[in-house]
C-alpha positions as CSV (number, residue, x, y, z in Angstrom):
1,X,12.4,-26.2,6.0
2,X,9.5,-23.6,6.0
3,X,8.4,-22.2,3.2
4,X,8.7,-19.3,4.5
5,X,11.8,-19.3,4.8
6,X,13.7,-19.7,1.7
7,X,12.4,-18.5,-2.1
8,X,11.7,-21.6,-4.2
9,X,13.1,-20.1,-7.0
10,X,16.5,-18.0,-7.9
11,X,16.1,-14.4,-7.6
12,X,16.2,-12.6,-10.6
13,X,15.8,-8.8,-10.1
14,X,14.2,-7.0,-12.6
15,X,15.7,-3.9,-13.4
16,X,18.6,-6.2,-14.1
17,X,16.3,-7.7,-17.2
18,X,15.1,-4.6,-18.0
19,X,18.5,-2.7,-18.0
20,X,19.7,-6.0,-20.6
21,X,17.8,-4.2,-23.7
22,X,15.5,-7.4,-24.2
23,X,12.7,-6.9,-26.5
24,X,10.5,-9.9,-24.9
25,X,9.5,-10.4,-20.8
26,X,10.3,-13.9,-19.3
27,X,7.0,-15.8,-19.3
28,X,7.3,-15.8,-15.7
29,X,6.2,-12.6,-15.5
30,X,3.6,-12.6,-18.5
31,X,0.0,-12.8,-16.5
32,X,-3.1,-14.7,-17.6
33,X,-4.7,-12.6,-20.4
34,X,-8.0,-12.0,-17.8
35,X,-5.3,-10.0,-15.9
36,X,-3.8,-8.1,-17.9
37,X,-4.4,-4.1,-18.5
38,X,-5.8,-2.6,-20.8
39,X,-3.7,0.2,-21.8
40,X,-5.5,1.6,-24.5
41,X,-8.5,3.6,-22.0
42,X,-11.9,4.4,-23.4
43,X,-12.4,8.3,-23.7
44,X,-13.0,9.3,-20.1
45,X,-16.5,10.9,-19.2
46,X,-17.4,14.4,-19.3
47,X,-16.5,14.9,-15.8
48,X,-13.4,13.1,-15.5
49,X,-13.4,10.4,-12.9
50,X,-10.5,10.4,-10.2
51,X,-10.4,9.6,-6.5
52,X,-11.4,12.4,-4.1
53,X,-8.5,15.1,-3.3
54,X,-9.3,16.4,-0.1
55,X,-7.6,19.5,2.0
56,X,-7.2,18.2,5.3
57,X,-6.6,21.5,6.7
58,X,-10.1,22.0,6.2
59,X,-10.1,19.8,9.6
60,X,-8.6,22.3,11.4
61,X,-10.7,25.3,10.0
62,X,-12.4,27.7,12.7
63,X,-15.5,27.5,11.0
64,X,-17.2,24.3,12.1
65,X,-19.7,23.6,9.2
66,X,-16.2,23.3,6.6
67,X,-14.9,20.7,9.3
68,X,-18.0,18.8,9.2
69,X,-18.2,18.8,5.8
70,X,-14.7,17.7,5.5
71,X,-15.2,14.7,7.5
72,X,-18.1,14.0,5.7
73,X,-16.4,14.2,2.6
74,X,-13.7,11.7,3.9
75,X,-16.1,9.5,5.6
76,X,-17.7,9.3,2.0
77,X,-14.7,8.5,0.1
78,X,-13.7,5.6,2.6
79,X,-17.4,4.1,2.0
80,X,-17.8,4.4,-1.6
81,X,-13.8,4.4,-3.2
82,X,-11.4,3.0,-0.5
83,X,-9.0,5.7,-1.5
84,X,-8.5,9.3,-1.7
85,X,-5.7,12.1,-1.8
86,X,-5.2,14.5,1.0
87,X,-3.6,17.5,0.1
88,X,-2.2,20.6,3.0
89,X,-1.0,17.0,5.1
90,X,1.1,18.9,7.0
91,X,4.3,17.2,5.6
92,X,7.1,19.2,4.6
93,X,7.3,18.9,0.5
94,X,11.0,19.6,0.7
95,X,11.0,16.1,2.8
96,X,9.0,14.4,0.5
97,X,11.0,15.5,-2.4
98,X,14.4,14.0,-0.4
99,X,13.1,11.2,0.3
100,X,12.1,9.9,-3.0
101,X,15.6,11.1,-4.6
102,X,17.5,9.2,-1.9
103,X,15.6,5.9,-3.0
104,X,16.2,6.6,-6.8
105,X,19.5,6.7,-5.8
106,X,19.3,4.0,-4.2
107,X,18.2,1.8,-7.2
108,X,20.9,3.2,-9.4
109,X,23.9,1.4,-7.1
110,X,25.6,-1.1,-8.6
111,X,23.9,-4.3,-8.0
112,X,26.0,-5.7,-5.3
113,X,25.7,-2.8,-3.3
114,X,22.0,-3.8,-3.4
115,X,22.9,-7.3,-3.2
116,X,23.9,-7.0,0.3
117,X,20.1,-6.4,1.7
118,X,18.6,-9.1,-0.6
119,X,15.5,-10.4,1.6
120,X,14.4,-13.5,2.1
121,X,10.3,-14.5,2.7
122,X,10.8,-14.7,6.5
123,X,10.3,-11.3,7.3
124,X,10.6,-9.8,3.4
125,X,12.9,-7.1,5.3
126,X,15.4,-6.1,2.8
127,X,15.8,-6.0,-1.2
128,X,13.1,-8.1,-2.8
129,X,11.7,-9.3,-6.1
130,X,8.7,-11.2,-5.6
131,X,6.1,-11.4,-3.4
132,X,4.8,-15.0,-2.6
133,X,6.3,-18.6,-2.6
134,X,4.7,-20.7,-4.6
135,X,7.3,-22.0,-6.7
136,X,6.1,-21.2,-10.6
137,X,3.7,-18.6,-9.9
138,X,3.1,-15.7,-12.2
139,X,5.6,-12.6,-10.8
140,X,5.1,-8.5,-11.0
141,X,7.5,-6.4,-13.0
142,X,8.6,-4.8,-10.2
143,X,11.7,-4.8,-7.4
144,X,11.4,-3.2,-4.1
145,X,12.7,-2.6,-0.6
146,X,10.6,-3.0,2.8
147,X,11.3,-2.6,5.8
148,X,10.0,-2.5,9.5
149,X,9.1,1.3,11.1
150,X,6.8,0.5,14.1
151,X,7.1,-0.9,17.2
152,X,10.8,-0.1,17.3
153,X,11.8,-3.5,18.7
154,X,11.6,-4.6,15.2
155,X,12.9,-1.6,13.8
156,X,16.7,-2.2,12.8
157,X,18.3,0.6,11.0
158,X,21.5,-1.8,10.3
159,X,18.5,-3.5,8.1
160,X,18.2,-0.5,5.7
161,X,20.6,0.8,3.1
162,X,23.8,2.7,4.4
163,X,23.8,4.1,1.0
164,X,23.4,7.1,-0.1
165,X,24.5,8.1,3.5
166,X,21.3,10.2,4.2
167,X,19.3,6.9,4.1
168,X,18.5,5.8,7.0
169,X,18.5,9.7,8.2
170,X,15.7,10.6,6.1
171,X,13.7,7.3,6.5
172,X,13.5,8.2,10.3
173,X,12.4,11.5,9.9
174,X,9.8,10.8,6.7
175,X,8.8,7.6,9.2
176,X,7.9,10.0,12.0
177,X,5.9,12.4,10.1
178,X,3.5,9.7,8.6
179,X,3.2,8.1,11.6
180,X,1.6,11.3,12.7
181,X,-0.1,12.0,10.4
182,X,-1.7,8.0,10.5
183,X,-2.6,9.0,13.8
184,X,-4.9,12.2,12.6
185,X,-6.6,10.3,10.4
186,X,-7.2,7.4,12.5
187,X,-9.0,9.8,14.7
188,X,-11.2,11.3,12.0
189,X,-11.7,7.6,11.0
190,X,-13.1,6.4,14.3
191,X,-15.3,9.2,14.8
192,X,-17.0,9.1,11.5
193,X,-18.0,5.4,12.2
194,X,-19.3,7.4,15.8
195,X,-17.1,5.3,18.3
196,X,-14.9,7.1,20.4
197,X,-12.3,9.2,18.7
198,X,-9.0,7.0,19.8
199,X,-11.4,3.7,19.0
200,X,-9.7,2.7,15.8
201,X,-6.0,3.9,17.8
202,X,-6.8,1.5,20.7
203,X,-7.8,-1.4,18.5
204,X,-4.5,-1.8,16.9
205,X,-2.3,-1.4,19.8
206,X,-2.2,2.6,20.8
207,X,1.7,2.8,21.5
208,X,2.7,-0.8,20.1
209,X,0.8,0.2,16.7
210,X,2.8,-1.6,13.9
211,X,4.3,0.4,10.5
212,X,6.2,-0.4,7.9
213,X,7.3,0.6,4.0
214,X,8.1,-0.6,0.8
215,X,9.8,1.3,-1.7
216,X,8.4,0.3,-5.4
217,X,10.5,0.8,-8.1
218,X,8.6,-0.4,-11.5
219,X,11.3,-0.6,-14.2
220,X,10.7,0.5,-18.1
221,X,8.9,-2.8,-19.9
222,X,9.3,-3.9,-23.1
223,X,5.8,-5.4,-23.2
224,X,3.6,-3.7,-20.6
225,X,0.5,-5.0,-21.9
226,X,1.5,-8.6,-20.7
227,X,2.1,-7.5,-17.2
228,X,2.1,-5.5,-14.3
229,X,3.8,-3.7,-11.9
230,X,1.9,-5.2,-9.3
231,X,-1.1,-7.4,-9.5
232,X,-4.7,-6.4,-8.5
233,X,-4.9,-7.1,-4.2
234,X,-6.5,-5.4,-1.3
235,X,-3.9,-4.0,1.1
236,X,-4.2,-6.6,4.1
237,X,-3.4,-4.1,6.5
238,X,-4.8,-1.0,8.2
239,X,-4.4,2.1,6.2
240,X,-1.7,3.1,3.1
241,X,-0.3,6.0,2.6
242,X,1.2,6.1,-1.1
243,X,3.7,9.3,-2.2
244,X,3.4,8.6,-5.8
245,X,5.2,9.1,-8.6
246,X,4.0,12.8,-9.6
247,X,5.5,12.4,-13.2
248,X,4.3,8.5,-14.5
249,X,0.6,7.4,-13.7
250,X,0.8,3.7,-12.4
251,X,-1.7,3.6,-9.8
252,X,-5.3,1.6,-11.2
253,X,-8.0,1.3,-8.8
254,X,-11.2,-0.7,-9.8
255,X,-14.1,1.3,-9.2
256,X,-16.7,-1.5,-10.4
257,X,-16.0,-3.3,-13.7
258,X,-13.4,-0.8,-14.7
259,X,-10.2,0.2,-13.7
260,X,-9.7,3.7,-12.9
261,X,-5.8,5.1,-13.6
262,X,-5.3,7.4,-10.8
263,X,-4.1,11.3,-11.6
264,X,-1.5,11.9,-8.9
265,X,-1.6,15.5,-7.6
266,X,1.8,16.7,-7.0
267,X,3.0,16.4,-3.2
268,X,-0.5,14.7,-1.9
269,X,-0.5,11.0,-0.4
270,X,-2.5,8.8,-1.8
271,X,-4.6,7.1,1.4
272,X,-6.3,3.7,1.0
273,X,-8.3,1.4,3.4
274,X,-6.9,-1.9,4.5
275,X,-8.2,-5.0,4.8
276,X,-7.9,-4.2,8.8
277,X,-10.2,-1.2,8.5
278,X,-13.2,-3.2,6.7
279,X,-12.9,-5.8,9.8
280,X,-12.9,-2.9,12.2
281,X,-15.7,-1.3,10.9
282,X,-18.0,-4.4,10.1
283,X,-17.6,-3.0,6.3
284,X,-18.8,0.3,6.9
285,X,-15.3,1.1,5.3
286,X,-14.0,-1.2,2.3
287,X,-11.0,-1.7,0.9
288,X,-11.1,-2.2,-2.6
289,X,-8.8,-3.6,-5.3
290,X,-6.0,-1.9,-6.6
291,X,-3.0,-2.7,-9.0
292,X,0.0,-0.9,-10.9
293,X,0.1,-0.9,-14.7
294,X,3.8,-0.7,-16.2
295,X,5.1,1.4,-18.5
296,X,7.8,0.8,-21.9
297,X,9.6,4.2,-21.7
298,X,10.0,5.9,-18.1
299,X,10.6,3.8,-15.0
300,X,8.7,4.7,-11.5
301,X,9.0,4.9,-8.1
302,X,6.3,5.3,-5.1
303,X,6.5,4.8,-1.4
304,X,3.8,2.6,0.3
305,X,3.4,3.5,4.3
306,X,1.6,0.4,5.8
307,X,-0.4,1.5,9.3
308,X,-1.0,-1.4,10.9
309,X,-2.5,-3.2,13.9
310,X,-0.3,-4.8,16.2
311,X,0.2,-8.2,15.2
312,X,-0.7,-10.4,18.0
313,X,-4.0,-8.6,19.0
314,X,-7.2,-10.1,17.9
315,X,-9.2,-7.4,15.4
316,X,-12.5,-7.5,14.4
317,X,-15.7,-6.1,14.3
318,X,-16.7,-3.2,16.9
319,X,-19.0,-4.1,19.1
320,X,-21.0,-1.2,18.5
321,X,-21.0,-1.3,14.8
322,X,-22.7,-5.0,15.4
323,X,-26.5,-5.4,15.8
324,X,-28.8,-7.7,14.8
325,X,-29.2,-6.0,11.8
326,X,-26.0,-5.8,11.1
327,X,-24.3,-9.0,12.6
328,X,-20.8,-9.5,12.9
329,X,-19.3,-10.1,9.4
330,X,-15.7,-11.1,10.7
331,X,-14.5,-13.7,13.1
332,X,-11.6,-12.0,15.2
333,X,-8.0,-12.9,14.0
334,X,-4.7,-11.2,14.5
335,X,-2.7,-9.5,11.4
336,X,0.4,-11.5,12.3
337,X,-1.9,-14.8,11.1
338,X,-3.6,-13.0,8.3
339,X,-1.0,-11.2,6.4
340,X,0.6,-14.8,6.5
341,X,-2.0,-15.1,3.0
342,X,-0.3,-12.5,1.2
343,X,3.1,-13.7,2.1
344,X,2.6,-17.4,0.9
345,X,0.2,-16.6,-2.1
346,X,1.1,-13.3,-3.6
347,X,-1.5,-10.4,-3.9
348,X,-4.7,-12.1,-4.9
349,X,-7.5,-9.5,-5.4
350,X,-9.7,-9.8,-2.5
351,X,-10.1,-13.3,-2.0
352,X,-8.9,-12.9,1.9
353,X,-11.0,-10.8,3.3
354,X,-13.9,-11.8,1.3
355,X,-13.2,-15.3,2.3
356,X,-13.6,-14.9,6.1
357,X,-16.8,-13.0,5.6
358,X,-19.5,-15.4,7.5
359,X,-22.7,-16.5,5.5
360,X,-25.9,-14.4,6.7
Protein backbone atom coordinates (compact mmCIF):
# COMPACT_ATOMS: atom_id res chain seq x y z
CA UNK A 1 0.00 0.00 0.00
CA UNK A 2 1.26 3.68 -0.17
CA UNK A 3 2.20 5.37 2.45
CA UNK A 4 0.28 7.87 1.58
CA UNK A 5 -2.41 6.32 1.88
CA UNK A 6 -3.19 5.05 5.19
CA UNK A 7 -1.86 6.65 8.84
CA UNK A 8 0.66 4.21 10.34
CA UNK A 9 -0.62 4.85 13.57
CA UNK A 10 -4.42 5.06 15.25
CA UNK A 11 -5.77 8.42 15.33
CA UNK A 12 -6.04 9.96 18.51
CA UNK A 13 -7.64 13.43 18.39
CA UNK A 14 -6.51 15.75 20.66
CA UNK A 15 -9.04 17.73 22.10
CA UNK A 16 -10.40 14.30 23.03
CA UNK A 17 -7.10 14.07 25.50
CA UNK A 18 -7.25 17.32 26.43
CA UNK A 19 -11.11 17.42 27.19
CA UNK A 20 -10.03 13.91 29.63
CA UNK A 21 -8.59 16.37 32.51
CA UNK A 22 -4.99 14.60 32.26
CA UNK A 23 -2.33 16.36 34.00
CA UNK A 24 0.55 14.83 31.77
CA UNK A 25 0.78 14.90 27.49
CA UNK A 26 1.49 11.47 25.79
CA UNK A 27 5.14 11.37 24.94
CA UNK A 28 4.16 11.26 21.48
CA UNK A 29 3.61 14.63 21.47
CA UNK A 30 6.45 15.81 23.88
CA UNK A 31 9.23 17.41 21.25
CA UNK A 32 12.92 17.20 21.59
CA UNK A 33 13.97 19.75 24.34
CA UNK A 34 15.92 21.90 21.21
CA UNK A 35 12.33 22.42 20.04
CA UNK A 36 10.60 23.32 22.47
CA UNK A 37 9.38 27.17 23.48
CA UNK A 38 10.33 29.12 25.66
CA UNK A 39 7.45 30.57 27.26
CA UNK A 40 8.92 32.54 29.78
CA UNK A 41 10.03 35.81 27.01
CA UNK A 42 12.85 38.13 27.84
CA UNK A 43 11.55 41.83 28.52
CA UNK A 44 10.80 42.99 25.05
CA UNK A 45 12.89 46.06 23.68
CA UNK A 46 12.04 49.56 24.05
CA UNK A 47 10.31 49.66 20.76
CA UNK A 48 8.42 46.60 20.88
CA UNK A 49 9.17 44.23 18.01
CA UNK A 50 6.08 42.90 15.92
CA UNK A 51 5.51 42.21 12.19
CA UNK A 52 4.57 45.17 9.96
CA UNK A 53 0.71 46.17 10.05
CA UNK A 54 0.14 47.71 6.96
CA UNK A 55 -3.28 49.67 5.54
CA UNK A 56 -3.70 48.40 2.24
CA UNK A 57 -6.04 51.00 1.37
CA UNK A 58 -3.08 53.08 1.25
CA UNK A 59 -2.84 51.26 -2.27
CA UNK A 60 -5.64 52.74 -3.50
CA UNK A 61 -4.96 56.38 -2.25
CA UNK A 62 -5.24 59.27 -4.90
CA UNK A 63 -2.10 60.53 -3.74
CA UNK A 64 0.67 58.60 -5.55
CA UNK A 65 3.70 59.13 -3.25
CA UNK A 66 1.36 57.18 -0.03
CA UNK A 67 0.94 54.30 -2.75
CA UNK A 68 4.47 54.09 -3.41
CA UNK A 69 5.41 54.16 -0.20
CA UNK A 70 2.93 51.46 0.62
CA UNK A 71 4.33 49.15 -1.74
CA UNK A 72 7.56 49.93 -0.64
CA UNK A 73 6.61 49.25 2.76
CA UNK A 74 5.20 45.79 1.70
CA UNK A 75 7.97 45.04 -0.70
CA UNK A 76 10.16 45.56 2.59
CA UNK A 77 8.38 43.33 4.84
CA UNK A 78 8.32 40.39 2.30
CA UNK A 79 12.35 40.86 1.97
CA UNK A 80 13.25 41.26 5.48
CA UNK A 81 10.20 39.33 7.84
CA UNK A 82 8.30 36.93 5.41
CA UNK A 83 5.14 38.13 7.14
CA UNK A 84 3.09 41.07 7.82
CA UNK A 85 -0.60 42.24 8.72
CA UNK A 86 -2.77 44.12 6.41
CA UNK A 87 -5.34 45.91 7.90
CA UNK A 88 -8.61 48.09 5.64
CA UNK A 89 -8.42 44.36 3.43
CA UNK A 90 -11.47 45.02 2.09
CA UNK A 91 -13.17 41.97 3.93
CA UNK A 92 -16.24 42.37 5.57
CA UNK A 93 -15.44 41.98 9.60
CA UNK A 94 -19.03 40.80 10.17
CA UNK A 95 -17.79 37.82 7.69
CA UNK A 96 -14.80 37.17 9.34
CA UNK A 97 -16.40 37.13 12.67
CA UNK A 98 -19.07 34.27 11.14
CA UNK A 99 -16.78 32.47 9.93
CA UNK A 100 -14.64 31.77 12.85
CA UNK A 101 -17.87 31.09 15.18
CA UNK A 102 -19.20 28.56 12.70
CA UNK A 103 -15.78 26.56 13.07
CA UNK A 104 -15.79 26.79 16.92
CA UNK A 105 -18.92 25.33 16.58
CA UNK A 106 -17.77 23.05 14.60
CA UNK A 107 -15.26 21.65 17.17
CA UNK A 108 -17.72 21.57 19.90
CA UNK A 109 -19.91 18.55 18.00
CA UNK A 110 -19.94 15.46 19.48
CA UNK A 111 -17.05 13.50 18.24
CA UNK A 112 -18.83 11.31 15.78
CA UNK A 113 -20.36 14.06 14.14
CA UNK A 114 -16.72 14.94 13.48
CA UNK A 115 -15.82 11.46 12.99
CA UNK A 116 -17.55 11.25 9.82
CA UNK A 117 -14.89 13.60 7.83
CA UNK A 118 -11.88 11.93 9.49
CA UNK A 119 -9.05 12.39 6.70
CA UNK A 120 -6.79 10.14 5.61
CA UNK A 121 -2.88 11.23 4.20
CA UNK A 122 -4.03 10.86 0.52
CA UNK A 123 -5.43 14.06 0.03
CA UNK A 124 -5.51 15.20 4.05
CA UNK A 125 -9.18 16.52 2.92
CA UNK A 126 -11.26 16.21 5.97
CA UNK A 127 -10.75 16.00 9.93
CA UNK A 128 -7.15 15.38 10.82
CA UNK A 129 -4.72 15.02 13.63
CA UNK A 130 -1.35 14.75 12.43
CA UNK A 131 0.53 15.91 9.78
CA UNK A 132 3.16 13.36 8.33
CA UNK A 133 3.61 9.47 8.19
CA UNK A 134 6.32 8.41 9.63
CA UNK A 135 5.18 5.98 12.04
CA UNK A 136 6.58 7.18 15.69
CA UNK A 137 7.29 10.68 14.84
CA UNK A 138 6.94 13.44 17.39
CA UNK A 139 3.08 15.03 16.81
CA UNK A 140 1.69 18.83 17.37
CA UNK A 141 -1.00 19.50 19.92
CA UNK A 142 -3.31 20.41 17.59
CA UNK A 143 -6.55 18.92 15.45
CA UNK A 144 -7.72 20.55 12.34
CA UNK A 145 -9.80 20.49 9.16
CA UNK A 146 -8.53 21.20 5.40
CA UNK A 147 -9.97 21.31 2.72
CA UNK A 148 -9.73 22.04 -1.10
CA UNK A 149 -10.99 25.79 -2.40
CA UNK A 150 -9.34 26.26 -5.82
CA UNK A 151 -9.53 24.89 -9.06
CA UNK A 152 -13.12 23.86 -8.37
CA UNK A 153 -12.72 20.43 -9.94
CA UNK A 154 -11.32 19.51 -6.67
CA UNK A 155 -13.54 21.42 -4.70
CA UNK A 156 -16.29 19.09 -3.15
CA UNK A 157 -18.57 20.77 -0.74
CA UNK A 158 -20.07 17.13 0.26
CA UNK A 159 -16.21 17.06 1.67
CA UNK A 160 -16.93 19.79 4.25
CA UNK A 161 -18.98 19.74 7.41
CA UNK A 162 -22.88 19.92 6.93
CA UNK A 163 -22.85 21.09 10.43
CA UNK A 164 -23.68 23.91 11.74
CA UNK A 165 -25.82 24.33 8.56
CA UNK A 166 -24.23 27.69 7.55
CA UNK A 167 -20.91 25.72 6.84
CA UNK A 168 -20.37 25.20 3.74
CA UNK A 169 -22.38 28.59 3.06
CA UNK A 170 -20.01 30.74 4.69
CA UNK A 171 -16.84 28.75 3.53
CA UNK A 172 -17.88 29.71 -0.09
CA UNK A 173 -18.43 33.17 0.47
CA UNK A 174 -15.15 33.71 3.08
CA UNK A 175 -13.25 31.43 0.07
CA UNK A 176 -14.31 34.01 -2.58
CA UNK A 177 -13.26 37.07 -0.78
CA UNK A 178 -9.58 35.88 0.00
CA UNK A 179 -9.24 34.63 -3.18
CA UNK A 180 -9.59 38.18 -4.20
CA UNK A 181 -7.99 39.61 -2.18
CA UNK A 182 -4.74 36.91 -3.04
CA UNK A 183 -5.17 38.22 -6.26
CA UNK A 184 -4.38 42.06 -5.20
CA UNK A 185 -1.60 41.18 -3.59
CA UNK A 186 -0.20 38.94 -6.01
CA UNK A 187 -0.20 42.01 -8.25
CA UNK A 188 1.56 44.31 -5.85
CA UNK A 189 3.95 41.35 -5.31
CA UNK A 190 5.00 41.01 -8.98
CA UNK A 191 5.43 44.49 -9.51
CA UNK A 192 7.64 45.16 -6.57
CA UNK A 193 10.10 42.46 -7.94
CA UNK A 194 9.55 44.80 -11.44
CA UNK A 195 8.11 42.00 -13.75
CA UNK A 196 4.94 42.58 -15.13
CA UNK A 197 2.07 43.06 -12.84
CA UNK A 198 0.07 39.57 -13.54
CA UNK A 199 3.75 37.84 -13.54
CA UNK A 200 3.46 36.14 -10.29
CA UNK A 201 -0.66 35.43 -11.35
CA UNK A 202 0.52 33.71 -14.69
CA UNK A 203 3.20 31.67 -13.03
CA UNK A 204 0.88 29.73 -10.87
CA UNK A 205 -1.82 29.00 -13.27
CA UNK A 206 -3.98 32.50 -13.77
CA UNK A 207 -7.60 30.77 -13.79
CA UNK A 208 -6.46 27.16 -12.59
CA UNK A 209 -4.56 28.91 -9.56
CA UNK A 210 -4.86 26.29 -6.66
CA UNK A 211 -6.35 27.33 -2.81
CA UNK A 212 -7.10 25.68 0.00
CA UNK A 213 -7.64 25.91 4.12
CA UNK A 214 -7.15 24.45 7.25
CA UNK A 215 -8.94 25.29 10.24
CA UNK A 216 -6.45 25.05 13.45
CA UNK A 217 -7.97 24.42 16.55
CA UNK A 218 -5.08 24.27 19.34
CA UNK A 219 -6.69 22.74 22.44
CA UNK A 220 -5.85 23.89 26.30
CA UNK A 221 -2.42 21.85 27.32
CA UNK A 222 -1.58 20.65 30.41
CA UNK A 223 2.19 21.06 29.69
CA UNK A 224 2.72 23.62 26.97
CA UNK A 225 6.30 23.92 27.56
CA UNK A 226 6.87 20.34 26.15
CA UNK A 227 5.09 21.00 23.01
CA UNK A 228 3.53 22.90 20.33
CA UNK A 229 0.74 23.65 18.55
CA UNK A 230 2.49 23.24 15.50
CA UNK A 231 6.18 22.74 14.87
CA UNK A 232 8.56 25.33 13.37
CA UNK A 233 8.11 24.95 9.04
CA UNK A 234 8.12 27.22 6.14
CA UNK A 235 4.72 27.27 4.44
CA UNK A 236 5.51 25.17 1.16
CA UNK A 237 3.22 26.96 -0.75
CA UNK A 238 2.60 30.42 -2.40
CA UNK A 239 1.25 32.90 -0.01
CA UNK A 240 -0.95 32.46 3.64
CA UNK A 241 -3.39 34.35 4.73
CA UNK A 242 -3.93 33.64 8.65
CA UNK A 243 -7.26 35.21 10.44
CA UNK A 244 -5.99 34.70 13.90
CA UNK A 245 -7.13 34.25 17.01
CA UNK A 246 -7.63 38.00 18.19
CA UNK A 247 -7.93 36.90 21.96
CA UNK A 248 -4.86 34.08 22.51
CA UNK A 249 -1.32 34.92 20.96
CA UNK A 250 -0.03 31.60 19.33
CA UNK A 251 1.64 32.71 16.33
CA UNK A 252 5.89 32.64 16.79
CA UNK A 253 7.90 33.73 13.91
CA UNK A 254 11.75 33.46 14.15
CA UNK A 255 13.15 36.67 13.24
CA UNK A 256 17.01 35.45 13.61
CA UNK A 257 17.95 33.43 16.82
CA UNK A 258 14.74 34.37 18.47
CA UNK A 259 11.34 33.75 18.26
CA UNK A 260 9.08 36.63 17.90
CA UNK A 261 5.20 35.96 19.47
CA UNK A 262 3.13 37.73 17.07
CA UNK A 263 0.40 40.61 18.56
CA UNK A 264 -2.61 39.87 16.41
CA UNK A 265 -4.55 43.15 15.50
CA UNK A 266 -8.16 42.54 15.65
CA UNK A 267 -9.85 41.75 12.14
CA UNK A 268 -6.23 41.97 10.10
CA UNK A 269 -4.86 38.72 8.19
CA UNK A 270 -1.82 37.80 8.98
CA UNK A 271 0.05 37.35 5.24
CA UNK A 272 3.19 35.17 4.93
CA UNK A 273 5.56 34.11 2.01
CA UNK A 274 5.61 30.55 0.74
CA UNK A 275 8.13 28.52 -0.10
CA UNK A 276 6.61 29.09 -3.90
CA UNK A 277 7.29 32.83 -3.60
CA UNK A 278 11.14 32.42 -2.62
CA UNK A 279 11.50 30.09 -5.88
CA UNK A 280 9.58 32.71 -7.96
CA UNK A 281 11.55 35.36 -6.96
CA UNK A 282 15.08 33.75 -6.91
CA UNK A 283 14.95 34.81 -2.99
CA UNK A 284 14.28 38.25 -3.45
CA UNK A 285 11.24 37.20 -1.16
CA UNK A 286 11.82 34.50 1.79
CA UNK A 287 9.76 32.63 3.56
CA UNK A 288 10.82 32.22 6.95
CA UNK A 289 10.14 29.84 9.80
CA UNK A 290 7.13 29.99 11.82
CA UNK A 291 5.51 27.85 14.55
CA UNK A 292 2.50 27.92 17.17
CA UNK A 293 3.18 27.82 20.87
CA UNK A 294 0.26 26.18 23.04
CA UNK A 295 -1.40 27.41 25.83
CA UNK A 296 -2.67 25.52 29.55
CA UNK A 297 -5.88 27.60 30.03
CA UNK A 298 -7.79 28.97 26.75
CA UNK A 299 -7.97 26.96 23.62
CA UNK A 300 -7.47 28.65 19.96
CA UNK A 301 -8.59 28.71 16.77
CA UNK A 302 -7.05 30.42 13.34
CA UNK A 303 -7.83 29.94 9.76
CA UNK A 304 -4.80 29.36 7.33
CA UNK A 305 -5.69 30.35 3.42
CA UNK A 306 -3.05 28.49 1.32
CA UNK A 307 -2.59 30.54 -2.33
CA UNK A 308 -1.04 28.29 -4.31
CA UNK A 309 0.46 27.44 -7.81
CA UNK A 310 -1.20 25.02 -9.74
CA UNK A 311 0.14 21.76 -9.13
CA UNK A 312 1.35 20.34 -12.24
CA UNK A 313 3.11 23.52 -13.61
CA UNK A 314 6.79 23.73 -13.31
CA UNK A 315 7.82 26.96 -10.92
CA UNK A 316 10.94 28.45 -10.57
CA UNK A 317 13.06 31.26 -10.81
CA UNK A 318 11.98 34.30 -13.26
CA UNK A 319 13.94 34.60 -15.92
CA UNK A 320 14.45 38.14 -15.31
CA UNK A 321 15.28 38.01 -11.71
CA UNK A 322 18.35 35.58 -13.02
CA UNK A 323 21.72 37.05 -14.16
CA UNK A 324 24.98 36.13 -13.87
CA UNK A 325 25.11 37.79 -10.86
CA UNK A 326 22.44 36.35 -9.49
CA UNK A 327 22.15 32.85 -11.07
CA UNK A 328 19.30 30.64 -10.76
CA UNK A 329 19.02 29.32 -7.12
CA UNK A 330 16.15 26.75 -7.86
CA UNK A 331 15.81 23.96 -10.27
CA UNK A 332 12.05 24.08 -11.67
CA UNK A 333 9.66 21.56 -9.97
CA UNK A 334 5.90 21.48 -9.68
CA UNK A 335 4.05 21.93 -6.11
CA UNK A 336 2.18 18.80 -6.61
CA UNK A 337 5.95 16.97 -6.26
CA UNK A 338 7.16 19.34 -3.57
CA UNK A 339 4.51 19.58 -1.07
CA UNK A 340 4.72 15.71 -1.26
CA UNK A 341 7.85 16.67 1.59
CA UNK A 342 5.56 18.01 3.99
CA UNK A 343 2.99 15.38 3.56
CA UNK A 344 5.45 12.38 4.23
CA UNK A 345 7.73 14.15 6.84
CA UNK A 346 5.75 16.60 8.81
CA UNK A 347 6.75 20.38 8.98
CA UNK A 348 10.48 20.46 9.20
CA UNK A 349 11.79 24.07 9.45
CA UNK A 350 13.16 24.90 6.18
CA UNK A 351 15.07 21.99 5.24
CA UNK A 352 13.00 21.85 1.72
CA UNK A 353 13.46 24.72 0.20
CA UNK A 354 16.88 25.20 1.50
CA UNK A 355 17.68 21.81 0.33
CA UNK A 356 17.12 22.38 -3.46
CA UNK A 357 19.00 25.58 -3.32
CA UNK A 358 22.02 24.81 -5.95
CA UNK A 359 25.71 25.38 -4.69
CA UNK A 360 27.32 28.75 -6.18
Amino acid sequence: MNSLQSWPEPIIRVQSLSDSGLTFIPDQYVKPLADRPSLTEPPPPPAEINIPVIDLSQLFSPDRSIRSATARVISRACSEWGFFQVVNHGVSHELMKRIREVWREFFELPSEEKQAYANSPATYEGYGSRLGVEKGMKLDWSDYFFLHYLPESLRDQNKWPSLPLSCRELVAEYGNELVKLCGKLMKVFSVNLGLEEDYLGKAFGGEEVAACMRVNFYPKCPQPDLTLGLSSHSDPGGMTLLHSDDHVAGLQVRRGDDWVTVKPVPNAFIVNIGDQIQILSNATYKSVEHRVIVNSAKERLSLAFFYNPNGNILIEPASELVTEDSPALYPAMTFNKYRLFIRTKGPRGKSQVEALKSPH
